[in-house]
MDTraj code that builds the backbone (N, CA, C; nanometers):
import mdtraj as md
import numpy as np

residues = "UNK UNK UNK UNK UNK UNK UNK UNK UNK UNK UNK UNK UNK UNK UNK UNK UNK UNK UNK UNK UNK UNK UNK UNK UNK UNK UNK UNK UNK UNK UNK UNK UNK UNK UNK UNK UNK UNK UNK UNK UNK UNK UNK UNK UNK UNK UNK UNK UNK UNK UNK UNK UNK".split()
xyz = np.array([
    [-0.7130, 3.5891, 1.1219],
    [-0.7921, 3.4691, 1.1392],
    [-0.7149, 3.3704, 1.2273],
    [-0.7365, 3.3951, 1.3405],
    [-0.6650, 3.2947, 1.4112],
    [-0.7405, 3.1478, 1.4499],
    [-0.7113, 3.0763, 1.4916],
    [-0.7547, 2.9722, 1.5183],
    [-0.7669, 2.8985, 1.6977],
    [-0.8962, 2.8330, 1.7070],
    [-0.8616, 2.8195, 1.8571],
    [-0.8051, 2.6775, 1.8721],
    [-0.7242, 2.6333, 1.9691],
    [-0.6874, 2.5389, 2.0018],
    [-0.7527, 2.4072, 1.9594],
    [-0.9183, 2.3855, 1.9819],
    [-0.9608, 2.2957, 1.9604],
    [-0.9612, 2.2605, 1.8083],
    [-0.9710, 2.3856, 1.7111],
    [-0.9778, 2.3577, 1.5867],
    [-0.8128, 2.3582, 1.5430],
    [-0.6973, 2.3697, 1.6122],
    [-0.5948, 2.3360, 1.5678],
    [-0.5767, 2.1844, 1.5731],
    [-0.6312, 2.1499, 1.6855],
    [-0.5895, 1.9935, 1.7047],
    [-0.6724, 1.8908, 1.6006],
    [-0.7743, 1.9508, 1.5619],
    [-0.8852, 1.8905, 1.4504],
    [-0.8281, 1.9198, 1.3179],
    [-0.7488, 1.9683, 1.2777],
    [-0.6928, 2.0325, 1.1735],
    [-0.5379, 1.9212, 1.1243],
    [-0.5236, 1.9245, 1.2881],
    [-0.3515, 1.8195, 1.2980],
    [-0.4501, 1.6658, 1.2831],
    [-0.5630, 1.6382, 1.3255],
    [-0.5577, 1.5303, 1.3124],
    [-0.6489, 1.4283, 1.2185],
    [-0.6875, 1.5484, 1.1372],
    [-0.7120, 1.5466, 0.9568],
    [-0.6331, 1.5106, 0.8961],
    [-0.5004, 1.6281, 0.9241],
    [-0.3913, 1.6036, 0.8167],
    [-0.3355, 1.4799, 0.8316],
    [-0.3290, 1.4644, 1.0244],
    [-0.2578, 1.2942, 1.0167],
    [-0.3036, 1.1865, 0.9157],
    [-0.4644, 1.1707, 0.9465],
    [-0.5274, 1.0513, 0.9188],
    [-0.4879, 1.0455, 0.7080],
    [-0.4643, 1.1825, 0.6935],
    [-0.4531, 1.2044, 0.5249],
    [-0.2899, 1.1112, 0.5100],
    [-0.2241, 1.1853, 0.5752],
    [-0.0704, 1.1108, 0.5864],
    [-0.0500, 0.9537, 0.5955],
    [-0.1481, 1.0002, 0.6771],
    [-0.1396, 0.8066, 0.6956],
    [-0.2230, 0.7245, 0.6289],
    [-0.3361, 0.7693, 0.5314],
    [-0.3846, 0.7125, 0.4600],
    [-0.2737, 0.6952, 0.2902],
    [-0.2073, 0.7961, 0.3003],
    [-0.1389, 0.8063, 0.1916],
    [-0.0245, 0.7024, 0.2057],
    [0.0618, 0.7591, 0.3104],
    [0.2158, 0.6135, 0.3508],
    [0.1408, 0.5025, 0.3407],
    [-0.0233, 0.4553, 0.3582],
    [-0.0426, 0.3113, 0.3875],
    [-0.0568, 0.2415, 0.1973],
    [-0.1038, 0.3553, 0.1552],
    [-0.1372, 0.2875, -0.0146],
    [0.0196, 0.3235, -0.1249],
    [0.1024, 0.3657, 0.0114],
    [0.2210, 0.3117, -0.1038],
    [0.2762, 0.1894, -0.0482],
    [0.2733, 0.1666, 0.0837],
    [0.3267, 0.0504, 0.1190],
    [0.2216, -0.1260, 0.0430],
    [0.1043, -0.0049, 0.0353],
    [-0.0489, -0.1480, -0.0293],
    [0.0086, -0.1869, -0.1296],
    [0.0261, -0.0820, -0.2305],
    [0.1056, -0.0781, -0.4082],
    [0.2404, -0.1837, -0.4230],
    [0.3454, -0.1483, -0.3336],
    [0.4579, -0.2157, -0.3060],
    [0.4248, -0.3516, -0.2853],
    [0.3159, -0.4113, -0.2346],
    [0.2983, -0.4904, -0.0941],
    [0.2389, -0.5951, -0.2705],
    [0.1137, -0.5396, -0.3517],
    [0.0680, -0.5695, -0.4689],
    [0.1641, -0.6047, -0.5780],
    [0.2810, -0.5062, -0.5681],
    [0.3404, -0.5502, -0.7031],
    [0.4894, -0.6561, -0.6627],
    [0.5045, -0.6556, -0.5498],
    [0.5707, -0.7678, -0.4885],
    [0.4782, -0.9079, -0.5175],
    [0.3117, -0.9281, -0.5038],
    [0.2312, -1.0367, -0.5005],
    [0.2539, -1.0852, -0.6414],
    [0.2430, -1.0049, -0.7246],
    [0.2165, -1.0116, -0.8746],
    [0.3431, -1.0338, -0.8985],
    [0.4295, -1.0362, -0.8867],
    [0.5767, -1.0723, -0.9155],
    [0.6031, -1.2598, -0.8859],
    [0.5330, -1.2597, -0.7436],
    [0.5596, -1.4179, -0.6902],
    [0.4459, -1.5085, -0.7722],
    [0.3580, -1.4853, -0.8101],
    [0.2324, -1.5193, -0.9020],
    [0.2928, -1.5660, -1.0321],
    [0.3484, -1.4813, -1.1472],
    [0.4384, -1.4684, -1.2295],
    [0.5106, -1.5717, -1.2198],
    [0.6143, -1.6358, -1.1211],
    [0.7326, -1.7008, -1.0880],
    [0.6724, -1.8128, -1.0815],
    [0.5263, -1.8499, -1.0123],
    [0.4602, -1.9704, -0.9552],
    [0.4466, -2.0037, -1.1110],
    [0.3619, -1.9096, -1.1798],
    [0.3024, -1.9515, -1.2951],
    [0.3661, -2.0237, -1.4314],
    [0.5676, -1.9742, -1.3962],
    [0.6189, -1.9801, -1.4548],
    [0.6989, -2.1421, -1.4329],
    [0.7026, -2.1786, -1.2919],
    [0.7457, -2.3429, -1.2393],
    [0.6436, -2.3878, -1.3112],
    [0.5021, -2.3844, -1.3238],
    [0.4134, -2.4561, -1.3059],
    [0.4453, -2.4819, -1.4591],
    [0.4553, -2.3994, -1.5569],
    [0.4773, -2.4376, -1.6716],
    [0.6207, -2.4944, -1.7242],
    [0.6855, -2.5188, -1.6651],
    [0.7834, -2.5309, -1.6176],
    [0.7588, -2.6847, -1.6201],
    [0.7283, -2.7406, -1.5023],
    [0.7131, -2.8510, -1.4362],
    [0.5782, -2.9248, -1.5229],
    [0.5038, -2.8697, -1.6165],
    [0.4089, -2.9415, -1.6575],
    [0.4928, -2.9698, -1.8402],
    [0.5916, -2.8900, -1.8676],
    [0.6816, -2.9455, -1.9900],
    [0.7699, -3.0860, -1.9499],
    [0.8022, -3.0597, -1.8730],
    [0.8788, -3.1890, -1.7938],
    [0.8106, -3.3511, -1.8008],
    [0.6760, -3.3170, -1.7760],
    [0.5991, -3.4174, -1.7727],
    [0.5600, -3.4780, -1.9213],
])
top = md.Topology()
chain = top.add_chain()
for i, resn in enumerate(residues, 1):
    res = top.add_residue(resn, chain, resSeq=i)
    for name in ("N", "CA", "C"):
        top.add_atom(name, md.element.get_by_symbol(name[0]), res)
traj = md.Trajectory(xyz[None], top)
């Protein structure tokens, strides 16, 4: 079963778009639990700064 050229290059550029859909939702995840971390910290001045008062 060989394959012709055109369906090799359709094949490479499946797998890319898979690759690169995948590297992009770990960098999304990272990108999310970095947000939720600074959220946390805000939430935590704010209570913070409203004992003060």
């Amino acid at each position: 079963m060989a394959l012709e050229p055109g369906e090799i290059v359709l094949w490479a550029a499946i797998f890319g778009v898979l690759v690169g859909v995948v590297w992009s939702l770990k960098y999304i995840v990272i990108l999310d639990r970095r947000i939720e971390r600074i959220e946390d910290h805000i939430e935590s001045i704010l209570e913070h700064v409203k004992k003060k008062r």
